[in-house]
N, C-alpha and C positions, 0 to 999 in steps of 0.2 A: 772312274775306274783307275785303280794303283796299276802300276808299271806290273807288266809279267815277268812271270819267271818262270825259267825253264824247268821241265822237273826231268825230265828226257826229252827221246826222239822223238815220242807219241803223245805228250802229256805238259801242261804249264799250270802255273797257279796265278789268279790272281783275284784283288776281291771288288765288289764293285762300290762298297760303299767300306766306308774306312771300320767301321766298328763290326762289318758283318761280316759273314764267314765269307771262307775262303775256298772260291770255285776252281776247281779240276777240270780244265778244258782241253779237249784233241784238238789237234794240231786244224781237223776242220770243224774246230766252231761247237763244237756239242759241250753242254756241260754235262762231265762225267759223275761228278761227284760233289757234295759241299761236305766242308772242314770245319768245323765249329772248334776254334779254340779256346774259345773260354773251357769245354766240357773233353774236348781230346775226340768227337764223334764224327766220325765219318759217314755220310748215307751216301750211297752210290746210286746214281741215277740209270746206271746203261750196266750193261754185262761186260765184264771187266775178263781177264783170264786172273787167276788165281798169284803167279808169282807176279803179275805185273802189279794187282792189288796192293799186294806187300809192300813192294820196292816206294810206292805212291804212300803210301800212309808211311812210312820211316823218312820219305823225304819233309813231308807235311811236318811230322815229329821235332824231326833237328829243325826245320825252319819255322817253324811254326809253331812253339813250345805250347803245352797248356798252360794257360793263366790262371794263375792260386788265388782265386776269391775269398774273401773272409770268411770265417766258418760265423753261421749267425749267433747271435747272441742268444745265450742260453736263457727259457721263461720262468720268470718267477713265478712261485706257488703262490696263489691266490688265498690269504689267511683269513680263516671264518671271523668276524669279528661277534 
């Protein structure tokens, strides 16, 4: 598991394995939430209050950027021969 990080008083990030998302844990131990940064998506595991959601997914944002995956390569048309 990577080093935590604070997000506030009730809330840390961190992930348990290095390429996987990044879990939203209270201070006692619950995982609140996971962050998937490649995609920007948040699923919230518990009931959150409203502004405290917000404040959590904007910290997530700045530290957490989403990752710009290549857009796939475009398919070629398949010519009748």
């Amino acid at each position: 598991m990577e080093d935590r990080k604070v997000i506030n008083d009730a809330f840390y990030a961190c992930r348990h394995r290095s390429e996987g998302p990044v879990a939203v844990m209270s201070t006692t131990q619950y995982v609140m939430a996971e962050y998937d940064d490649k995609t920007g998506d948040i699923r919230w595991q518990r009931v959150v209050n409203a502004s405290q959601r917000e404040s959590v997914y904007n910290w997530l944002r700045q530290h957490f950027p989403v990752k710009n995956q290549p857009a796939p390569a475009p398919r070629r048309k398949a010519t009748a021969a």
